[in-house]
N, C-alpha and C positions, 0 to 999 in steps of 0.2 A: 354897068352894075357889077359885073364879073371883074373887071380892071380895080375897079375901087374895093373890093371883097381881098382882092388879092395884095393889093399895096397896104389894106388896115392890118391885115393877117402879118405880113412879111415885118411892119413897121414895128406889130406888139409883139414878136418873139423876138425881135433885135433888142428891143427895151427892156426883156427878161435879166435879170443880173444872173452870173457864173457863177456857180456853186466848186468849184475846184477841191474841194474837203474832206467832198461826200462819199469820195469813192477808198481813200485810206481808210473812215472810220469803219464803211461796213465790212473793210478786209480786215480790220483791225478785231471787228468784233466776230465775227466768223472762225479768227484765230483762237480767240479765248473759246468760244464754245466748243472746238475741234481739241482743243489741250484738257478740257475739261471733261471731255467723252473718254478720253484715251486714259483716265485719270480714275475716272469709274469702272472702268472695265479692268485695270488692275487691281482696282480694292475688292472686285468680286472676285478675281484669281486666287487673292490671296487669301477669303474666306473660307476656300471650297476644304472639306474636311481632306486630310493627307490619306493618304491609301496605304493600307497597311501592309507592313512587309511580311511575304511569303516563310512559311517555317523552314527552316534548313536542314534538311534530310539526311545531314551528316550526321556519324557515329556521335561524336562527339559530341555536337550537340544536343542529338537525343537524348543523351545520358545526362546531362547538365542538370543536378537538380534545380527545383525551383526558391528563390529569393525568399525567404520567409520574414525577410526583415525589411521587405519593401514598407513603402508608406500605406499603400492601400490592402494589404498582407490580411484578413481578418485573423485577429488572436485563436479563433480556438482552432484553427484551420491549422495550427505549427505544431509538428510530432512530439512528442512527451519524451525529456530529457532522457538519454543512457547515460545510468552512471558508470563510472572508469573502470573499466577491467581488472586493476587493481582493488578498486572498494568490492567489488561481488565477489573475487577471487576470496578476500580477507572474511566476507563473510560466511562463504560455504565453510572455510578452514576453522573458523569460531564454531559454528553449529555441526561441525563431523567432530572436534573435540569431546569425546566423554568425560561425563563428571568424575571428580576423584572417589566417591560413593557412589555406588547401584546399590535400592534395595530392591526388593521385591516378597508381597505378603503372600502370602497362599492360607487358603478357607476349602474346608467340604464343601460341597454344592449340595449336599443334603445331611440332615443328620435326624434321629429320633429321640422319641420323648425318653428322658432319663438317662441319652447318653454323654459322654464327655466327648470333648474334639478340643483339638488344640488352632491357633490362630501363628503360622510359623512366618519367619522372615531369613529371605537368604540376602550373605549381606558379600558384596563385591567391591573390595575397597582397594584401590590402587596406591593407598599412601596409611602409614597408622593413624588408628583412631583411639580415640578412649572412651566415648559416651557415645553411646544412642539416646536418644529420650522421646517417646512415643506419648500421644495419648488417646485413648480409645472407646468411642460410643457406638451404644447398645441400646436395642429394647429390654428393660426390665422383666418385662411381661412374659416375653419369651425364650429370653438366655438369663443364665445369672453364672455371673464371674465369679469364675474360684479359688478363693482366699489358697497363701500357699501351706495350710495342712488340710484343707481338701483336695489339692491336686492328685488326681490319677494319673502314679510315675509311671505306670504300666504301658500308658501311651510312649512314655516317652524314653530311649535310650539310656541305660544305667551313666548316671554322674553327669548326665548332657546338660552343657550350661544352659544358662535362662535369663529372660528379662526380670530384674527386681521388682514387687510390687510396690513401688509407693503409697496409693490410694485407689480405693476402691468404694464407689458412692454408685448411687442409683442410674443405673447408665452411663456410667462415666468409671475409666479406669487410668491410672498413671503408671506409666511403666519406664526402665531403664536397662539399659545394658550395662553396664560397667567393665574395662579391662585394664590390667597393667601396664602400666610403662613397660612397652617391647612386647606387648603379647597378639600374637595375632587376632584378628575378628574371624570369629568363627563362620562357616560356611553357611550354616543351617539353624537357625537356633527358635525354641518355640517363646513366642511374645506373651501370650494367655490362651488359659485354657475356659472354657465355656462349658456349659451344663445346659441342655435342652428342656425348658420346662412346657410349653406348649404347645400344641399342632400352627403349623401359617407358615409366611414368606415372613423375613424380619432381614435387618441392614446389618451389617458391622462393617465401622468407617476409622478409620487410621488419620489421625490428623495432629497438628503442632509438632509435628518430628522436626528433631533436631540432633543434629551430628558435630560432634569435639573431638580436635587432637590433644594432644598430652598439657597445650598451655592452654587450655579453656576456648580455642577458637575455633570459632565453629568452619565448617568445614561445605562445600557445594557437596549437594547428591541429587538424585534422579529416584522417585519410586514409583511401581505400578501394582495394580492390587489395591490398591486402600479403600475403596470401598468394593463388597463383594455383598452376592444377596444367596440366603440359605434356605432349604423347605424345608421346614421340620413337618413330623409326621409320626 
């Protein structure tokens, strides 16, 4: 039994056909899966995010402003333009130039019922002028403007020039200076004179001034004073 077990055994493994193939293909495919490992482990290398470089603690670079003109830069984060030294230079030089006219009004700061006061202007003119031309509002109620053969000269300087009255209406007065060809502007000169009719606070306001040299052109000035506020009493 054991003789016959052993010769059927020996006869069916001889009868097995060779397989010679088997052994390239799983070397074969071993190799792809080993190429294919090595292949993935590089594409994760090269996802990993890059390490960022260290700041440089040189001078110079510290000082290096920042890009404001980068792409990711946000706009309102970039400093607000300096203009040229030349253009700010050129404007202090405009605005320290004074005007070729300075006036300046002067007013009592108090005056009583029934007295006169005058409304003076001092005039600083750095080139000839010929015309001043003023116009001047008033409460009715409490000044009344005085025609010129009411003025009280007494106030004022014997033969001391004066502004011409044009017109004279209810709160409202028109005035002028007038001068000759080559005559100088006077220093001091009184505009109008006022009469106090009743007790209170009241305004007198200096406005539409206007300044001519000899050909009718008018001329740049600067005034202060134009409106002033008075207590009668």
């Amino acid at each position: 039994m054991r003789g016959f077990s052993r010769a059927a055994l020996s006869s069916r493994f001889m009868s097995r056909p060779s397989r010679p193939w088997l052994l390239p293909v799983v070397c074969a495919v071993l190799s792809v899966a080993w190429v294919l490992w090595l292949a993935r482990g590089a594409g994760l290398a090269d996802e990993q995010p890059p390490v960022p470089a260290q700041a440089s603690s040189s001078p110079a670079t510290a000082s290096r402003p920042a890009d404001t003109n980068a792409p990711n830069a946000r706009p309102d984060a970039r400093p607000a333009p300096i203009p040229p030294s030349a253009a700010r230079g050129a404007d202090v030089a405009r605005s320290a130039t004074p005007a070729p006219v300075q006036l300046g009004f002067h007013s009592p700061a108090a005056a009583s019922i029934g007295d006169a006061f005058d409304i003076r202007v001092s005039i600083d003119a750095s080139q000839p002028i010929a015309r001043v031309g003023v116009e001047v509002l008033y409460d009715p109620t409490l000044l009344k403007a005085r025609a010129l053969e009411e003025i009280d000269y007494a106030q004022r300087a014997l033969g001391e020039r004066m502004f011409r009255i044009d017109e004279i209406n209810e709160g409202r007065a028109m005035l002028a200076l007038v001068m000759k060809r080559g005559e100088v502007a006077p220093n001091n000169v009184p505009v109008l004179q006022f009469e106090a009719l009743a007790p209170g606070w009241t305004q007198i306001r200096i406005v539409n001034i206007g300044v001519f040299d000899a050909s009718g052109r008018p001329l740049t000035w600067t005034a202060s004073g134009q409106e002033s506020q008075i207590s009668i009493n």
